[in-house]
N, C-alpha and C positions, 0 to 999 in steps of 0.2 A: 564439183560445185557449179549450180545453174546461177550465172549471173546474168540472164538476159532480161533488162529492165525494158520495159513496151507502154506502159501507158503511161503517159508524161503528168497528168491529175489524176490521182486516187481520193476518191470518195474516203474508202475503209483501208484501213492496211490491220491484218488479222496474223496476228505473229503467237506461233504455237497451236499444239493440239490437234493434229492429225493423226489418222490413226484406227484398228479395224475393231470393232465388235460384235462378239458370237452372242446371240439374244436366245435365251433357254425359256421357253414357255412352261412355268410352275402352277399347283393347282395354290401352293399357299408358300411364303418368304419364309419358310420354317422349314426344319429339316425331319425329313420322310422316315417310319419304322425301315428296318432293316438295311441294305447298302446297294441298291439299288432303286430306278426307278421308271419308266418307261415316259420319255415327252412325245411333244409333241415334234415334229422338224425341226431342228436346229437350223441358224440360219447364221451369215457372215455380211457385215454391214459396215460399209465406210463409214465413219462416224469421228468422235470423242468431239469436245467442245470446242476448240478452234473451226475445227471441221463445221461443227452446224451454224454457229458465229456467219462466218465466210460465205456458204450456201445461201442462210438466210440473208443476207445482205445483197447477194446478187439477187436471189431469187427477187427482190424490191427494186431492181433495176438501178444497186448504184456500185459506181466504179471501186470494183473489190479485186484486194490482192493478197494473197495468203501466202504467207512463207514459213517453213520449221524446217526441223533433222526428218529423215524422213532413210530408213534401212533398206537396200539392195535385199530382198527377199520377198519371198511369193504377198504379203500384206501392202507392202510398198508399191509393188506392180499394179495391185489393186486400185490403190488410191489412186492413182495418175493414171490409169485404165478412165475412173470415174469421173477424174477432176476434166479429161479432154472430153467423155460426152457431153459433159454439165456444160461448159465452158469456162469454167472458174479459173481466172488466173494465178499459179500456183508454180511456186519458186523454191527450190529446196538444197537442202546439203549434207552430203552422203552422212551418216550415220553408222560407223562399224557396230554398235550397240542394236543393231534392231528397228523397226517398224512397233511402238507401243501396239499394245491390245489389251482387250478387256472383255470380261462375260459376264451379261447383264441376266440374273434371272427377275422375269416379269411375271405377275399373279395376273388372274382372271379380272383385275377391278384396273388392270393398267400400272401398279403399283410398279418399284422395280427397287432391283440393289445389286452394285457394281462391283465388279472384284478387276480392279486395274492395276495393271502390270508396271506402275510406270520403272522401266527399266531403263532410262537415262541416269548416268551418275549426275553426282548433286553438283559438281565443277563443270560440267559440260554449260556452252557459252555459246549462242549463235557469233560467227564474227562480227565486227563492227563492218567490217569492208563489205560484207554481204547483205548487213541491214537497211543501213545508211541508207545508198540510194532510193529504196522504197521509201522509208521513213522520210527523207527529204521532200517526199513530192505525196506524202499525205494529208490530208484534211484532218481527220482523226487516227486512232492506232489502237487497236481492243488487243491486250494481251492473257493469254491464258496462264494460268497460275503453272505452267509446267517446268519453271526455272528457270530454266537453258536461254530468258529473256528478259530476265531481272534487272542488266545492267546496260538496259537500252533506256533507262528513264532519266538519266544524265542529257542524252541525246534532245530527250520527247522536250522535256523543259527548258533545253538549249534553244529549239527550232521553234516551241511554241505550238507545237500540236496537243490538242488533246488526249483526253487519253481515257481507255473503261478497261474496268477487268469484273470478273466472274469468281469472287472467291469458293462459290456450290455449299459445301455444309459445312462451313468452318466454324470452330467451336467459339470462336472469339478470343483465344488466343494462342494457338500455333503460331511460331513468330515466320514461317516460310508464307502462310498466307497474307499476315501482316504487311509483310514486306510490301506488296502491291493493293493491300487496304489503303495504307497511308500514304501509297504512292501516287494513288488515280484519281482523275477528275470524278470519272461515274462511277461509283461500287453500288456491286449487285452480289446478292450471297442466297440462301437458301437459311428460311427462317429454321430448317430442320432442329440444328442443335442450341439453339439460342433462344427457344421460346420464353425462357424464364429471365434470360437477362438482355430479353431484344432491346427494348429503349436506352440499356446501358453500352449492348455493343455499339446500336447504330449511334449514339451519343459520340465514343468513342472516335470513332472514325472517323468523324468531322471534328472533333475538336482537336488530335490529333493528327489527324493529314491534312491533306490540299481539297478532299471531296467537295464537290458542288451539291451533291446529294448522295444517298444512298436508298438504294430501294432490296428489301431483306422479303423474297415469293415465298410464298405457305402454302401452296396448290388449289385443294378447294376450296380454301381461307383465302384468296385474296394476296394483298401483297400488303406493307407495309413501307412506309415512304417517308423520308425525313431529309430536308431541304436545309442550307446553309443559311442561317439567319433566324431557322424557325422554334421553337423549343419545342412545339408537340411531336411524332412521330402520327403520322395520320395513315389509318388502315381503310383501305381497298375493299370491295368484296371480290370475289372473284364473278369473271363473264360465264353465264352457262355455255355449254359447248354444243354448236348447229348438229353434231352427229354423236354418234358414240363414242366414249371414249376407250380406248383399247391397248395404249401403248404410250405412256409417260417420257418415254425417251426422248430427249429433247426440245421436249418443254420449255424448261429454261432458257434454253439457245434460242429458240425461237420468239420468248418475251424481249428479251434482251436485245436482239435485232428489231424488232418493231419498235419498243420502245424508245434506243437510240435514233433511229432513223426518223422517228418524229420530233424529237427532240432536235436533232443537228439541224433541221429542216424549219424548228422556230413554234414547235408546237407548246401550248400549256401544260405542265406536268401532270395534269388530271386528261390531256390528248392522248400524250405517253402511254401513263397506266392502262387507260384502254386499247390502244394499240396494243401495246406489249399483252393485255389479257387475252386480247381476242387472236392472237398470234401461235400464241401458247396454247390455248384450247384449240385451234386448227392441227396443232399439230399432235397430239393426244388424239385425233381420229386416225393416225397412220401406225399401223405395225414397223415394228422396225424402227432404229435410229438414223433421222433424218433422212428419212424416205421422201417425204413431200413437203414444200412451203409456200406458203402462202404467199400470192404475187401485190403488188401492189394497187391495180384495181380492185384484186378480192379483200385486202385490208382495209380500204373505203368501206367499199359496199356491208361489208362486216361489221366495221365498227359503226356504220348509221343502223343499220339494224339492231344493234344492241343498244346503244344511244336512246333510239326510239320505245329499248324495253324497259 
């Protein structure tokens, strides 16, 4: 167990979701005649949503600390290979269960669909003794829906940090994602399986948790946004993208960082949205999961330019 605590103020403390994925380049998200198929390079990519959480946060230049399980094996060695070029500060504890992974196949339009391993048992528990100190000296606290930190929100509302989570395509009602729906200040989801009952889910989650808002991405629909206090859900469109777009992976991760980071900084929630879109479409011009992010000069100058579109 790495218990070595070093930065005395955290910006971000990003608990959960490290982890590697292999990205298969498909001609179409549908499955090919016969039983084989010939791609393009496969490729292996530090990633999963903690991971680009964390990234995208430094990458903004603010004080980020990432801790999870993290498995003694060739994917493990990876990650902290990557997290000491980066510079991301990163705290972990051994895992006999494995390093997660996952294989994203992507189509020609960027599209993608995930098959994730998550092989941590459902009782597995980062300790309290390993959290704590991080958690004590954060600002905020983004956790990923991957369990193993479900029972650090006792802590979050004890100390009075904030708090976001990511619940990705949740159908509105799994009760494992709930669990951190009604847990979190910020929720973000992925409008994917809720289009039919979006104004009822994101209804739900404020009227039922602690939300300050919730914001439910739709890609090149924009985003969807429902504030505490307000009865409409008000939809977004989405920013067009400076380049091509070629690779969807982390998308999300990377709205979600921008958007928080305007937010905790005291921006308007219509600052947010566009941060967080133009953040999002930055990262759709990169192959690969969480290849490149967007720094914080280039998220000014980005979002005046759209501003001005």
């Amino acid at each position: 167990m790495n218990t070595d605590v070093r930065a005395p103020d955290l910006d971000m403390l990003v608990v959960g979701g490290a982890g590697v994925d292999t990205i298969v380049r498909v001609e179409a998200l549908e499955l090919p005649p016969g039983d084989s198929v010939f791609v393009p390079p496969v490729h292996d990519y530090v990633a999963h949503t903690g991971n680009g959480v964390a990234l995208g946060f430094h990458a903004l230049g603010l004080a980020t600390k990432f801790i999870d399980f993290l498995g003694d094996d060739a994917q493990g060695r990876a990650v902290l290979a990557a997290y000491a070029r980066s510079g991301l500060d990163f705290s972990h504890v051994h895992s006999p269960h494995g390093t997660p992974r996952g294989v994203n196949l992507v189509d020609p339009q960027g599209r993608r669909f995930s098959f994730y391993d998550g092989r941590h048992p459902a009782d597995l528990r980062l300790p309290r003794a390993f959290y704590l100190p991080y958690l004590e000296r954060a600002r905020h606290v983004h956790l990923s829906i991957v369990g193993h930190n479900r029972d650090m929100y006792e802590d979050i509302r004890r100390l009075g940090v904030s708090s976001s989570t990511d619940l990705h395509d949740w159908d509105g009602r799994n009760p494992h994602h709930r669990t951190y729906a009604l847990a979190s200040d910020y929720v973000f989801l992925s409008a994917a399986a809720i289009h039919d009952r979006l104004d009822d889910v994101l209804h739900t989650i404020l009227d039922e948790g602690r939300a300050r808002l919730v914001v439910a991405t739709d890609g090149a629909d924009g985003c969807h946004l429902l504030v505490r206090g307000e009865q409409y859900v008000r939809h977004f469109p989405a920013v067009r993208p400076e380049r091509p777009v070629v690779d969807t992976n982390g998308a999300g991760d990377a709205f979600v960082t921008a958007f928080l980071q305007t937010l905790l900084e005291g921006g308007e929630v219509e600052e947010c949205v566009l941060a967080g879109s133009v953040s999002g479409a930055f990262a759709c011009a990169s192959a690969g999961t969480h290849t490149e992010f967007i720094d914080r000069p280039g998220l000014r100058a980005a979002c005046a330019r759209a501003a001005g579109r």
